[in-house]
N, C-alpha and C positions, 0 to 999 in steps of 0.2 A: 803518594799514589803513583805507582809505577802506570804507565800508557802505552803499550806496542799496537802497531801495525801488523796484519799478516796478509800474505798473497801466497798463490801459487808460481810456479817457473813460467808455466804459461802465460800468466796472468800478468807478469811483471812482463814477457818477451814482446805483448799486445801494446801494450803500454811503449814500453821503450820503443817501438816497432813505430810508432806513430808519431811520440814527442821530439827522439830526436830523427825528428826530418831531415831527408837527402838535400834539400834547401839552405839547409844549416841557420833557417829561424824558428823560434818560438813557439811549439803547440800545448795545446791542451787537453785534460782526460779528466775525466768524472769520475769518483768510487765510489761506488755503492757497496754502505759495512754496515756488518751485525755488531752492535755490539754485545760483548760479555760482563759484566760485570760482576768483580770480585773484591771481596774485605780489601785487599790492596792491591789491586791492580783492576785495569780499563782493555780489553783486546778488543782491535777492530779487526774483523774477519772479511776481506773483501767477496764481496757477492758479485757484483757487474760492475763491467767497464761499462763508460758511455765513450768513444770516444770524439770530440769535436772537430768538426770538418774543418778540413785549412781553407775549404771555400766559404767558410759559415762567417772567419775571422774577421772585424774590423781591420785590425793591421799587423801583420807577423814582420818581427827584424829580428835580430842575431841577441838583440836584450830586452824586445818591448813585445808584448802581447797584449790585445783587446778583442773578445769577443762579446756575444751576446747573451749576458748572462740569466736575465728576465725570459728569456725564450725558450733558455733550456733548463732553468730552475727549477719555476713556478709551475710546470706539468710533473713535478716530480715531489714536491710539498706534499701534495693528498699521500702518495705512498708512503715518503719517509715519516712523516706522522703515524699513521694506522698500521706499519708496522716499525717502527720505533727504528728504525735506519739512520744512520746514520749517515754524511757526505764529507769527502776528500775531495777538494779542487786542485787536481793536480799541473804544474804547468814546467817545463824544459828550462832551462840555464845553458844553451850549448857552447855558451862563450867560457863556460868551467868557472864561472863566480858561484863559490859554496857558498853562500849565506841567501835569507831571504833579503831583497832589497828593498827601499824606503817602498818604492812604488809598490810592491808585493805587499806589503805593510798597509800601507793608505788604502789600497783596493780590494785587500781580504777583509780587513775590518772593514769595511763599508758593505761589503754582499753577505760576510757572513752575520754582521748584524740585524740587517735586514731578513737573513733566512729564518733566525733565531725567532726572530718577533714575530714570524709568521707561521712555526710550528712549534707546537705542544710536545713535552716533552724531557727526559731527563740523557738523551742521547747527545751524544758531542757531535760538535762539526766540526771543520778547519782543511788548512792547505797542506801542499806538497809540491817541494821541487825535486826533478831528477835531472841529475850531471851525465856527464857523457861520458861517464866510464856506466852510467846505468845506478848509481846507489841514489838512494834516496833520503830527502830527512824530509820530516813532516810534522802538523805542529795543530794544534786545538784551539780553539776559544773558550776561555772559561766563562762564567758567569756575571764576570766582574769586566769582561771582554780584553780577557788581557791573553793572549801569546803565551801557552805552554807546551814547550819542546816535548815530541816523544822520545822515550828512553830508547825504543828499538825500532825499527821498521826490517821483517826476516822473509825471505824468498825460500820457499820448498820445493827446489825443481834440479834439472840436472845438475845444477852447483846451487850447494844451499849458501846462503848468504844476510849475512847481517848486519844492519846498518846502526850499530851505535852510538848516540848520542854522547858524542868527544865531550861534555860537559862530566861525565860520569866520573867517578873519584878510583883511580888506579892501585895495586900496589905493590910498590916497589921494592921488596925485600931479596934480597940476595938470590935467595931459592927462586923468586921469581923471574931475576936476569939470568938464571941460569939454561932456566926452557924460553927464555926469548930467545937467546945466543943459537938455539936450535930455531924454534917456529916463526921469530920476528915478531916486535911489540906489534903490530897489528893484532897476527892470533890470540896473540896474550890479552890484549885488552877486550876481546869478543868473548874468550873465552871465561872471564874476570865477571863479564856481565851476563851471564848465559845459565838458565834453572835449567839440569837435565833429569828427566824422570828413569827412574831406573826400578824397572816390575820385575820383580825376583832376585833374590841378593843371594843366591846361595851357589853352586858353580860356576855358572857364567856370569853371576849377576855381581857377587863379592871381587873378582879382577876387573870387572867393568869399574866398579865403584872405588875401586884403587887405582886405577887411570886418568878416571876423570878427576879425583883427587888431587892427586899428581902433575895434573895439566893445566890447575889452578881454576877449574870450573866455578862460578861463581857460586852457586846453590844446588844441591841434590834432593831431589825428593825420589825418597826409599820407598818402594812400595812393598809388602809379602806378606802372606798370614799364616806361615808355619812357623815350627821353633824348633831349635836346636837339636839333633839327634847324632847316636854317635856315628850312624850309617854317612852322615854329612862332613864327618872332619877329615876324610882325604879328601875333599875338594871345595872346601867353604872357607878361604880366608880369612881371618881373623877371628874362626872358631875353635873354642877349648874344646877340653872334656868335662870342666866345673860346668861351661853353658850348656851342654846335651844331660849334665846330669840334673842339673835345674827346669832342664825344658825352657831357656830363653829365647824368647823371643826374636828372628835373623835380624829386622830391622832394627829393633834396639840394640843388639851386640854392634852392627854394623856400625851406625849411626854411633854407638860409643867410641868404637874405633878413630871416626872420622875423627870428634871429638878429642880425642885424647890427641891425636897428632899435633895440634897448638895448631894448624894451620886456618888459613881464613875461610876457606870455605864453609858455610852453611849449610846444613844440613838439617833436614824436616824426615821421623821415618811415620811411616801410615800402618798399621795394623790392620790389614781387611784385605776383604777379594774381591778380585776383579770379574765383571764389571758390577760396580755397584754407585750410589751415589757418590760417598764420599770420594773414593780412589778417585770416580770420572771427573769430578770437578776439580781435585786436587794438580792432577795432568794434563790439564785443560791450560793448563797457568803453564805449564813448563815450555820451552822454546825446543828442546829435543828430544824424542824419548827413544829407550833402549830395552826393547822385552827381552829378556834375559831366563821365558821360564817354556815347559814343554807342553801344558795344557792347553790345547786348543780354542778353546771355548776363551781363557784371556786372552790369546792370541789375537783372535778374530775381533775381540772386544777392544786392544789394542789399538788393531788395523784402524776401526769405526774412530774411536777418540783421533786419533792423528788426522783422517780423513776430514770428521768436523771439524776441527780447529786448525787445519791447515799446518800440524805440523808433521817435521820430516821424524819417520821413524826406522828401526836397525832394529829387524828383529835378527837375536844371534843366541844360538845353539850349539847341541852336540848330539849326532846318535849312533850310538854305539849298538851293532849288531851280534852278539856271541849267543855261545849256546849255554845258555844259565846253568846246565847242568855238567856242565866241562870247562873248570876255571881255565883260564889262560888262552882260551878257545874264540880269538876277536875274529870273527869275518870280515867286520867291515867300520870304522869308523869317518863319520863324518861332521863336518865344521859346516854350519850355515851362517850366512848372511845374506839376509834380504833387507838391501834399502826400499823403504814405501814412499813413493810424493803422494800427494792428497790427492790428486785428479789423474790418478794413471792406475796401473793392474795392482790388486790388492792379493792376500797370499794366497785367498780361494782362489782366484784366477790364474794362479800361478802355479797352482797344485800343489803346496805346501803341505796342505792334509784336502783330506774327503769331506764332501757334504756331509756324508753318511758318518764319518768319524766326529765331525763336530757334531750333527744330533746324538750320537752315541754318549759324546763327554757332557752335554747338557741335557740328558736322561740322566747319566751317574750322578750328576752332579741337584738335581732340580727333583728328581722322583727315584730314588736307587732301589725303591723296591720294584718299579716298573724295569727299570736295567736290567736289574738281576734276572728277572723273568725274560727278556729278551737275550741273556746272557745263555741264559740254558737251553734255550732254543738255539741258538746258535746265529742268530742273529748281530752279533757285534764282530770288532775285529779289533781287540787290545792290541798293541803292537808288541813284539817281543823284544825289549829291549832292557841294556843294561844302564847303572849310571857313568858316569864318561868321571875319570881322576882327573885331577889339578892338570895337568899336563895335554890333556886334549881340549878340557877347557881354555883354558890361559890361552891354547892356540887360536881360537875361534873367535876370543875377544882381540887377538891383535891381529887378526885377519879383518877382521871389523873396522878394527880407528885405520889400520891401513889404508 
């Protein structure tokens, strides 16, 4: 059972902003998380900070903390029960000792046993320390009241950031020291342990997906629900003309691809559109996601999944302006990239596209014979545009990981 943590930039800056104290002792902070729960995997979704007064403290030093933990608990039991919340007790190391200490030990097992026995429930509790460079590791009680280490703990804010659990199994294969020698085993080992979701695999989405390959990403989860056309093979990587004449399915081609390389990445592809159940719960799990496609309507549905579940997303594009009716005739091409954090301006806000355009794609999309009729009225505004080749693509994706 995989276990992550998640915050926002802000969220994590509050936090840090208070624990390591100008005093240079010991504070403390409360989290209040959703949990998610999945076949294999546990996400805590931090909801509120509490954070504890340094006047509140029994006694702050540079390695000891004691507050009052009865006073600030126990008014928060009825909540975390009734809605199935879970709590993080978070407390500073500013003396840079990365591990939990015995006393950390003796006095989480003692409060979180006690919280345990006083709420109903199938939600996890446990602590967390942050060092003073700001990372974090943090850690559960199980049933048996035993200490399980989380696998992640990830920040989605001006620098995204993640704190992996150094217990995690590496690997070391040649190919692998070869992009360490570029990014340094740190990236490496992040990037080793890191699901990224990748929605639309077919010109931006099929070079995304050979990057993150290549970069040794731990898992990919393929999203897309069209198949193979021959209109797709100047710009769909690692598609034939057997697959457009088969009508194959992108994620499956893709995902064979990944496949066939021998390499370790893992690879899951989903067949459906977004947003729907399966896809949302699917990328709800992932740690990055990368929309890769032009329909508005998943875009926006995109934006909403990364906003709930706090992660960082990259929507990345191409729109290519000519006059369809005069080949060779490009006005205007363009590369987008918008990085989204969960708690700041989303693409509507940004003018990405129109209200009016998104109801437009969720009319075509939900009722086409009512589009149509607003189609003939003149009511819509399709965009004119063409599809972008290998070569404007490919630019947009390395404009992206740049």
């Amino acid at each position: 059972m995989v276990i992550k943590l998640r915050m926002t930039g802000k969220q994590h800056a509050k936090i840090k902003s208070h624990v390591l104290a100008e005093d240079g002792n010991e504070a403390g902070s409360l989290l209040i998380c959703e949990p998610v729960f999945r076949e294999k995997s546990t996400i805590l979704l931090t909801k509120e900070i509490i954070n504890v007064p340094y006047s509140a403290c029994n006694s702050r030093t540079p390695s000891y903390l004691s507050w009052p933990t009865e006073e600030y608990l126990i008014p928060l039991y009825e909540r975390l029960e009734k809605n199935g919340l879970s709590l993080i007790m978070l407390h500073s190391h500013p003396n840079g000792f990365n591990q939990f200490s015995h006393t950390d030990d003796e006095n989480d097992l003692k409060i979180l046993s006690r919280l345990t026995s006083c709420i109903e429930g199938k939600q996890p509790h446990g602590s967390a320390i942050m060092l003073p460079d700001g990372s974090i590791k943090a850690r559960i009680m199980n049933e048996n009241e035993e200490f399980v280490s989380l696998d992640m703990v990830s920040v989605a804010g001006d620098d995204i950031r993640y704190f992996v659990n150094s217990s995690a199994a590496k690997n070391n294969s040649d190919f692998v020291k070869k992009t360490e020698q570029v990014y340094g085993s740190g990236t490496i080992n992040i990037m080793q342990n890191l699901k990224a979701g990748v929605v639309g695999v077919s010109g931006t989405g099929s070079p995304a997906t050979e990057l993150l390959l290549r970069y040794n990403i731990g898992e990919l989860m393929l999203v897309d629900f069209d198949v193979i056309e021959n209109g797709n093979l100047n710009r769909m990587l690692m598609s034939r003309t057997c697959d457009a004449d088969k009508g194959t399915l992108k994620v499956d081609r893709c995902a064979q691809w990944v496949k066939e390389t021998g390499l370790p990445t893992k690879v899951t592809p989903i067949n459906g559109l977004l947003p729907s159940e399966v896809t949302t719960d699917s990328l709800a799990e992932c740690d990055v996601l990368f929309g890769c496609v032009d329909n508005v309507v998943a875009r926006q549905a995109l934006n909403k999944i990364a906003c709930a579940y706090l992660i960082p997303y990259f929507d990345l594009g191409v729109a290519v302006k000519a006059d369809v009716n005069n080949s060779g005739n490009i006005r205007q091409a363009i590369a987008r990239c918008h990085y989204l954090k969960p708690d700041e301006s989303c693409l509507l806000d940004r003018g990405a596209y129109s209200s009016e355009r998104l109801s437009d794609e969720n009319y075509k999309r939900d009722n086409p014979e009512f589009y149509k009729i607003l189609k003939e009225l003149g009511y819509t505004g399709e965009p004119n545009d063409v599809q972008a080749v290998m070569t404007l693509t490919m630019e947009a994706i390395y404009d992206g990981y740049g």
